[in-house]
Rosetta silent file (secondary structure, phi, psi, omega in degrees, C-alpha in Angstrom):
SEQUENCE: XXXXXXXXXXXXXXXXXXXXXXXXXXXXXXXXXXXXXXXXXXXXXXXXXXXXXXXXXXXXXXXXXXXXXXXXXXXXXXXXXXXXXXXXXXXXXXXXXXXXXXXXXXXXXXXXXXXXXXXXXXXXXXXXXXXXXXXX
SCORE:     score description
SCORE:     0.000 S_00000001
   1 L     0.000  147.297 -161.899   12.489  174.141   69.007 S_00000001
   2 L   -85.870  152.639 -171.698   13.683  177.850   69.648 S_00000001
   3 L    63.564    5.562  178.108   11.972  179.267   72.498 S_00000001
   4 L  -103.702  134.147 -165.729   11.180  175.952   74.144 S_00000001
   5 L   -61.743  177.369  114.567   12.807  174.712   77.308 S_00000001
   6 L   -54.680  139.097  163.540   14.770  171.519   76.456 S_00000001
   7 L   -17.170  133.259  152.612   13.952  168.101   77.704 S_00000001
   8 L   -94.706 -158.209 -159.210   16.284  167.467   80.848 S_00000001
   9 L   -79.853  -46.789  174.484   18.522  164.638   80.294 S_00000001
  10 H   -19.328  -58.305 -162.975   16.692  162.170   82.633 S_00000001
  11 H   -76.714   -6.967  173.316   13.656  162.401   80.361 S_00000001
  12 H   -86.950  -11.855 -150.827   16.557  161.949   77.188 S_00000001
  13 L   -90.157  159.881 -152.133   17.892  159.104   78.160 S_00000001
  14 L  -108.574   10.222  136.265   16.130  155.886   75.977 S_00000001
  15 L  -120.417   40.262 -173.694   15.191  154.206   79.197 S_00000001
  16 E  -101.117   83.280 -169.336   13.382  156.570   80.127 S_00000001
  17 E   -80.835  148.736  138.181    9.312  157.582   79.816 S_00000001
  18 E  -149.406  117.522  166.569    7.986  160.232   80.798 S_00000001
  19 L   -84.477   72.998 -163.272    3.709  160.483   80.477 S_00000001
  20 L   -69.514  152.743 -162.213    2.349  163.317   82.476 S_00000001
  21 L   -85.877  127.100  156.915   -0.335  162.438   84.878 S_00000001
  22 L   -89.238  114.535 -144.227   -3.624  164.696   84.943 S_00000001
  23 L   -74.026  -38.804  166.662   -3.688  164.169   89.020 S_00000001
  24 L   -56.049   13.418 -163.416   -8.070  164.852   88.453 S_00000001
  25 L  -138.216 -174.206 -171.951   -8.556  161.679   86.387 S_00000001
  26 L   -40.077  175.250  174.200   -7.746  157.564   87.026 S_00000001
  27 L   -93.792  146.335 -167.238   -4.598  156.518   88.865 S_00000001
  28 L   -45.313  -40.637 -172.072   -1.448  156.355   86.469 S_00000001
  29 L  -121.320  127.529 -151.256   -1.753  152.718   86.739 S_00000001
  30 L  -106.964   -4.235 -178.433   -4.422  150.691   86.415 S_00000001
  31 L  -142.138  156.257  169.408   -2.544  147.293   86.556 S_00000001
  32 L   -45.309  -46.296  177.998    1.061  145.821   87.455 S_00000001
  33 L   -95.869   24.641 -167.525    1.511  145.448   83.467 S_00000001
  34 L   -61.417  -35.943 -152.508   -0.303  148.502   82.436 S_00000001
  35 L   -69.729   91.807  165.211    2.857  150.110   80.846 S_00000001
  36 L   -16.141  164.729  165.951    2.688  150.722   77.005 S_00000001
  37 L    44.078  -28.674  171.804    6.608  149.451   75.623 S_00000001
  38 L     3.082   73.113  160.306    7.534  147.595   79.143 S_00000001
  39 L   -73.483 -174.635 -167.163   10.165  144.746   78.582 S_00000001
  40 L    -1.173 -132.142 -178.692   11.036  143.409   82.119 S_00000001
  41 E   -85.654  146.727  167.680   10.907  145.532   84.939 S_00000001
  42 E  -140.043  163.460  177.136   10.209  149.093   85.258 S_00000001
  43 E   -94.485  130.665   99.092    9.967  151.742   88.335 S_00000001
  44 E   -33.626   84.597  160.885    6.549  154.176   87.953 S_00000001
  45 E   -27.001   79.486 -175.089    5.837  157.682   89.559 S_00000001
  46 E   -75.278  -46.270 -166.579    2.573  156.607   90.526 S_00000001
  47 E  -133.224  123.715  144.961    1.996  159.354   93.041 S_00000001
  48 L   136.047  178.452  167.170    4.169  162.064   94.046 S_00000001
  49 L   -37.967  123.624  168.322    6.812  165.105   91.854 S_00000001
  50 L   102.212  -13.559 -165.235    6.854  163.462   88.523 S_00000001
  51 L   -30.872  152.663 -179.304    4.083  161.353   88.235 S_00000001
  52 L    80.457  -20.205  176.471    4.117  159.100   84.786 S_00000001
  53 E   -42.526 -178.698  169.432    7.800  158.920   84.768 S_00000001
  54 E  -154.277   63.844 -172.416    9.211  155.455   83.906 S_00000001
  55 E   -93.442  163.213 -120.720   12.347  154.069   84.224 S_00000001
  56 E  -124.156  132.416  176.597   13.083  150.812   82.313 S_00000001
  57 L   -95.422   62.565  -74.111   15.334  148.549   84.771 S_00000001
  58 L  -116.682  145.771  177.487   18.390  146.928   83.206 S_00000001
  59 L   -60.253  161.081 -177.719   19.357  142.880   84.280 S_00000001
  60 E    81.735  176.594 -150.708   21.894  144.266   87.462 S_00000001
  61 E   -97.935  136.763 -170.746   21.731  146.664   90.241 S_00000001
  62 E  -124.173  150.567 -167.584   20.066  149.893   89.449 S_00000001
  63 L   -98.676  171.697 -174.974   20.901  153.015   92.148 S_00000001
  64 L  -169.073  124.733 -160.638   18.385  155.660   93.747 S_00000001
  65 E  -150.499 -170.240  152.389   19.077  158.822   94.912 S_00000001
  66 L  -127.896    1.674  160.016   19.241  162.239   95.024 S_00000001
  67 L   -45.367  111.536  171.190   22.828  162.106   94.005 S_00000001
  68 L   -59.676  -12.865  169.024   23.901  163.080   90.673 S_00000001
  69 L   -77.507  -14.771 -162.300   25.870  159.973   90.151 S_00000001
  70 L   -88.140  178.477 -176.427   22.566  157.573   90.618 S_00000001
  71 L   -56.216  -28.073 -156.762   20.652  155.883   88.242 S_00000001
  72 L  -141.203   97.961 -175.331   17.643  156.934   89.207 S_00000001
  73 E  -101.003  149.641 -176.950   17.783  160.451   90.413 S_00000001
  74 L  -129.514   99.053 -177.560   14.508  161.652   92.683 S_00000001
  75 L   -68.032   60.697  154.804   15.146  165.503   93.021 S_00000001
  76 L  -150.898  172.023 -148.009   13.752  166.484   96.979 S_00000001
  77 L   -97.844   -5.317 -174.952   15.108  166.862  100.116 S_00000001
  78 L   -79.127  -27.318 -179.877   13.009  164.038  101.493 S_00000001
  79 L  -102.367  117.645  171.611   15.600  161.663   99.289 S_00000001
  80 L   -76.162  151.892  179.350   19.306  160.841   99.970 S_00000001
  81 L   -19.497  -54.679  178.751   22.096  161.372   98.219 S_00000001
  82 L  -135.702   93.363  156.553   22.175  157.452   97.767 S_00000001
  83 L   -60.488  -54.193  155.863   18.712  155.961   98.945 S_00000001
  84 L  -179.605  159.758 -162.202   18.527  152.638   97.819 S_00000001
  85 L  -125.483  137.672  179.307   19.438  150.170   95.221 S_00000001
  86 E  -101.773  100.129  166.558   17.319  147.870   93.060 S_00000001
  87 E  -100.573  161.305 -159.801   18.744  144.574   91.486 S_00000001
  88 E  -134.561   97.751 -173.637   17.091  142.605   88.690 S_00000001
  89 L  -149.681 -163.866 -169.262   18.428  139.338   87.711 S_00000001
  90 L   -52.501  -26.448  141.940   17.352  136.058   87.429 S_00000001
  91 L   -53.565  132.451  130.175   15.828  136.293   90.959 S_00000001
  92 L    -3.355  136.423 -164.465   13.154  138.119   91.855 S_00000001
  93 E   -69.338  166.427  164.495   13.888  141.825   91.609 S_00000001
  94 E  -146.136  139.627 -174.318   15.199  143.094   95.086 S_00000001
  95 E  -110.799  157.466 -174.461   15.465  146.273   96.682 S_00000001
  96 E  -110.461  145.914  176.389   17.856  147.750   99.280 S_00000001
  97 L   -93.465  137.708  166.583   17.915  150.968  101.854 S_00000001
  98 L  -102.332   62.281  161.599   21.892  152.166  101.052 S_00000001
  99 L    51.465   55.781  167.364   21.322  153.894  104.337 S_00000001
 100 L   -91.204  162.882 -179.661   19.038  156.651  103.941 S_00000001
 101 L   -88.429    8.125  176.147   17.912  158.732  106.647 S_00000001
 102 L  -126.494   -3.486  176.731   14.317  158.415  105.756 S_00000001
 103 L    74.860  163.630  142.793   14.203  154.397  104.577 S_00000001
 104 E  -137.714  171.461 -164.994   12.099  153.127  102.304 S_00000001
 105 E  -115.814  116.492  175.386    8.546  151.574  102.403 S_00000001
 106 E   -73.830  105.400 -168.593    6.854  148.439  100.758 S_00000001
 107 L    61.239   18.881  167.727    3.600  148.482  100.301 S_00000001
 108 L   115.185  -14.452 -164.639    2.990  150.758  103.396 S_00000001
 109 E  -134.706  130.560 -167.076    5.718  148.966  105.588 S_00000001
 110 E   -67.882  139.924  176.003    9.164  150.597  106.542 S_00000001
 111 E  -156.631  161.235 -167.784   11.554  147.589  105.690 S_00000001
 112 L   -81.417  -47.371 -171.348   15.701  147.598  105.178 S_00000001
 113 E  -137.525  170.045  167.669   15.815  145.069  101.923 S_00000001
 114 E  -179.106  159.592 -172.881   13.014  142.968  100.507 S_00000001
 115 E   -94.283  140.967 -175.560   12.226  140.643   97.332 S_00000001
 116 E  -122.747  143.708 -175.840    9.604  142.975   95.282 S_00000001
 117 L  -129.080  157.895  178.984    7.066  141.647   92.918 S_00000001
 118 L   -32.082  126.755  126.990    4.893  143.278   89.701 S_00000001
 119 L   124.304   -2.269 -166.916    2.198  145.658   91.367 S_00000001
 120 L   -85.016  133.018 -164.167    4.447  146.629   94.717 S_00000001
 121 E   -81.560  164.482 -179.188    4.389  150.338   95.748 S_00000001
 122 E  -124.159  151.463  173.503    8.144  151.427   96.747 S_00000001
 123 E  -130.554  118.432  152.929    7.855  154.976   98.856 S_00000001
 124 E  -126.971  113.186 -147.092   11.135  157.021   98.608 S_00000001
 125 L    16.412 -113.247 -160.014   10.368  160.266  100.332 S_00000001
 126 L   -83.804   -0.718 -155.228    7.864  161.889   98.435 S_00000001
 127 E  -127.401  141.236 -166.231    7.739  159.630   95.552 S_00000001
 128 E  -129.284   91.412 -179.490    5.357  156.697   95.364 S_00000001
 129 E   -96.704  138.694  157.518    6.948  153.785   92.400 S_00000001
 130 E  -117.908  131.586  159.258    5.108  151.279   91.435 S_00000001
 131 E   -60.671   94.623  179.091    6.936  147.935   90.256 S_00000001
 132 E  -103.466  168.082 -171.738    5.689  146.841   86.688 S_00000001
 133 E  -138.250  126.902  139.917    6.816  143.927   84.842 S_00000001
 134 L   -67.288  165.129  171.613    5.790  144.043   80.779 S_00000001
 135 L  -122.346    2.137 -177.076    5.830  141.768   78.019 S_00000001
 136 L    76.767    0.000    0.000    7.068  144.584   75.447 S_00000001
């Protein structure tokens, strides 16, 4: 619409949600499967720049940065370039530190890689994902 910012492309792209969070009311999630449209796995702002976002998590390795090549881009300075990468296959999803300088944290605990299950917070710098798993 004329006179209206555009969408950016993150929020274009068709695995992609984005719900904004009123920060004075319930927490974005009130369950692991809470997520309207879900199929498999998805990442959740739960807390943090962005809150409500969603992205939808593809079978294979999905990247997380602050990099314009990754998959997942998390825009602050608290997040590297390349942060860490989450695959989804037949396994339990699993996530990785690609060598960031600030790590990330499971549930509360700094850790390098780790098998992640429906309801587990992820911390990458400022931003607080929650793991959901849907039924569509």
């Amino acid at each position: 619409m004329e006179g209206q910012d555009p969408q950016p492309a993150e929020e274009q792209h068709p695995t992609v949600t984005f719900v904004p969070i009123d920060p004075d009311h319930e927490p974005a999630l009130r369950s692991p499967a809470d997520v309207d449209g879900v199929q498999g796995y998805a990442l959740v702002v739960d807390r943090g720049p962005r809150a409500g976002l969603t992205w939808l998590l593809e079978p294979g390795t999905t990247t997380i940065g602050r990099g314009p090549d990754q998959d997942i881009f998390l825009d602050d300075v608290t997040v590297s370039r390349a942060h860490a990468e989450v695959t989804v296959g037949d396994a339990p999803p699993r996530i990785k530190d690609a060598g960031s300088t600030n790590g990330i944290y499971i549930n509360g605990e700094r850790l390098d890689d780790a098998d992640l299950t429906a309801g587990d917070e992820i911390i990458i710098g400022k931003y607080h994902l929650i793991l959901v798993h849907g039924d569509g």
